[in-house]
C-alpha positions, 0 to 999 in steps of 0.5 A: 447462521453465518455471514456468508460473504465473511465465510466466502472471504475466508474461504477464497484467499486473496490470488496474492495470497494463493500464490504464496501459499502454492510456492510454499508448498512447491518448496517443500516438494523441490527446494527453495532454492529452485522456486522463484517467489515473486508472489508476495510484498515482503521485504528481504532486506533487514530492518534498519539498526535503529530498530532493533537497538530500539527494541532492546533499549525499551525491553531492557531498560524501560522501567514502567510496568506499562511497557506492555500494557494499554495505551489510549484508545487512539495510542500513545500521546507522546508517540502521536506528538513525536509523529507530528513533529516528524510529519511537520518537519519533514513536510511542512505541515501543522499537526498534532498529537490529536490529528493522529490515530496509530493503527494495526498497520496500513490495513487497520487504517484503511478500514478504520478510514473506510468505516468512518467516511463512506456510508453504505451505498456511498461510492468511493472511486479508485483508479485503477491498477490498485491494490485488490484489497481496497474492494474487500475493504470498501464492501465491508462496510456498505460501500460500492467500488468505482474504478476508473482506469488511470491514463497510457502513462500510468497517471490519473485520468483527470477527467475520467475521475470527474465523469465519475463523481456523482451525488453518492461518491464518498472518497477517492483513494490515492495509492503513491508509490503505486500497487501493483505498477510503482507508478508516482503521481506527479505534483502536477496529476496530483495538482489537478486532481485536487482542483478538479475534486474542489470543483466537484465538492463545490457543486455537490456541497458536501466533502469529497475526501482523498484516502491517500494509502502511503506504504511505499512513500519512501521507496523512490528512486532516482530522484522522485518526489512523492507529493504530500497530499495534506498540502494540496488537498484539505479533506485528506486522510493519510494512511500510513504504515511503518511495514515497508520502510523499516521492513517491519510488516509482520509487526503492524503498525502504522497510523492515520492521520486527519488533515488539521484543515479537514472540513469538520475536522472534530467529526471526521476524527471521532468518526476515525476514533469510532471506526477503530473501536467498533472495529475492534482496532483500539490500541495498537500494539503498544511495545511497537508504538513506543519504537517508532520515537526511535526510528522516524526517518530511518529506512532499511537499504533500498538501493537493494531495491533499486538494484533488483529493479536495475537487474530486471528492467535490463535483463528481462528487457534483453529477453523480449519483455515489455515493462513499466518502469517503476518510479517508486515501491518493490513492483514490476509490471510486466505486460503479458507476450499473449496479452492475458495475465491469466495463461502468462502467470500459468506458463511462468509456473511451469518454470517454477516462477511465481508472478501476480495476474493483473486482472484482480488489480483492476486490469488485464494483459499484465503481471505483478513481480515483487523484486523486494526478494534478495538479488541473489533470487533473482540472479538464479532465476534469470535463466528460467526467465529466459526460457519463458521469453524463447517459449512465446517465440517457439 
């Protein structure tokens, strides 16, 4: 026999990835040129030169036969001490070496955090929109989904949060830069959320933790700052992943990181470390582990990102669509002139551009566009965006 839920999971992909799989196939039948791909995050804009430099340097002059071989279970020592010097200048903190866990990209920590925190039939709450996924993750390992919509201004809902906290809650998850809004919890929202869970740890007495998945932590713009978790919260896990910033993510490579101050601390990191090995997940891969040392705060161009973002919020803006401003990430949120994301996704098809229903992202009415496409795309797809507008008005 076979797992069903697995075999339903393999059948069924994920509507991100339907959607991708579709415009695929509609490119080879009318060129690429006359579909407009919004589907998928995946960045267009060339990783930074410190990356490829790098890549060269180490297969051309590193001398150890290690260079492709394993590392720790947990990953390079001296890569995991380069992350936490980089994390403790650039965020004030104190970490080390041994509060670190290199992962298979921000999915690989997810689950590996997941597997180590909640226990089946634990709840782990998680505001909506959010990133379909983090169901999938959270049922694989037992756990229940809890959402709790976030408020008109796209931050938490504090007190909506703490009317769902109860004796079976595990984790929150906490995505800033937001998927699929580009929404960025502010200090305050951030501030409140974690008293508020103090209070709620108190009463309970057990750890609430926050899982805070951070992809998009360096694409801001205009200003933005994105509050660090570890500095506010003690019973925080960070999921990190290298795909968006260095424009890497077929690469997969990313980490997790277990707040120093993180109430049992030594258990919660073996429990990390043993997520990882019953999930198959020890060692990642090793060639892109001893990268990252050369590439810690670089970033590729996001003022491409920013100006696609200009681009549309004006133009879409002039044809009569209605947006959420994005602060932060590659992501437009797109409020459907019919109100439902299902038929709007649908009519866009037929002038072959390709966006994102909202309703798997944990809410209805909206569409997610990913802008991280060349702005050359989205100039030329500008004029069909136009005749989608004048056909809700017809």
């Amino acid at each position: 026999m076979i797992n069903e839920k697995m075999r339903e999971l393999g059948a069924k992909r994920s509507v991100i990835r339907e959607l991708f799989e579709y415009g695929k196939k509609r490119k080879a039948e009318i060129g690429e040129e006359n579909v407009y791909d919004f589907s998928l995050g995946n960045p267009s804009v060339p990783a930074p030169k410190e990356v490829n430099e790098a890549i060269v340097k180490l297969v051309t002059e590193e001398k150890s036969v290690l260079l492709h071989g394993y590392t720790s279970a947990q990953g390079d020592a001296g890569v995991r001490a380069a992350i936490a010097d980089y994390i403790n200048k650039t965020h004030g903190e104190e970490v080390t070496a041994d509060c670190l866990y290199m992962t298979v990209g921000a999915a690989g920590a997810l689950t590996s955090s997941l597997t180590a925190l909640v226990s089946p039939g634990e709840e782990v709450i998680v505001p909506a929109p959010y990133f379909p996924e983090y169901k999938v993750f959270i049922e694989r390992c037992g756990g229940i989904i809890r959402e709790v919509p976030c408020d008109s201004e796209l931050q938490l809902d504090i007190s909506a949060i703490e009317a769902a906290v109860n004796e079976k809650t595990a984790a929150i998850i906490i995505n800033s830069p937001n998927n699929p809004t580009g929404a960025v919890f502010s200090e305050g929202n951030i501030k409140a959320l974690c008293d508020m869970l103090r209070g709620c740890e108190e009463r309970l007495g057990r750890p609430i933790y926050i899982i805070s998945d951070e992809p998009y932590r360096e694409l801001v713009y205009d200003g933005v700052k994105v509050p660090y978790l570890t500095k506010y919260y003690d019973n925080t896990i960070v999921c990190y992943s290298f795909s968006k910033s260095l424009s890497i993510p077929g690469e997969r490579i990313g980490y997790i990181l277990v707040c120093p101050r993180c109430k049992e601390f030594t258990s919660v990191y073996q429990a990390v470390c043993g997520a990882g090995r019953a999930l198959g997940f020890v060692c990642a891969p090793s060639l892109l582990q001893k990268l990252l040392p050369y590439c810690l705060g670089a970033t590729s161009d996001i003022s491409v990102y920013d100006r696609n973002r200009r681009l549309l919020l004006d133009r879409l803006s002039e044809y009569g669509f209605e947006m959420i401003k994005p602060e932060g990430a590659f992501y437009l949120f797109i409020k459907s002139p019919s109100g439902d994301a299902g038929e709007f996704c649908e009519r866009a098809k037929k002038y072959e551009i390709l966006i994102v229903p909202s309703d798997d992202f944990g809410c209805g009415g909206y569409a997610r566009l990913a802008y991280c496409v060349t702005t050359e795309q989205i100039e030329r797809a500008l004029p069909a965006f136009e005749r989608l507008a004048k056909s809700y008005k017809e």
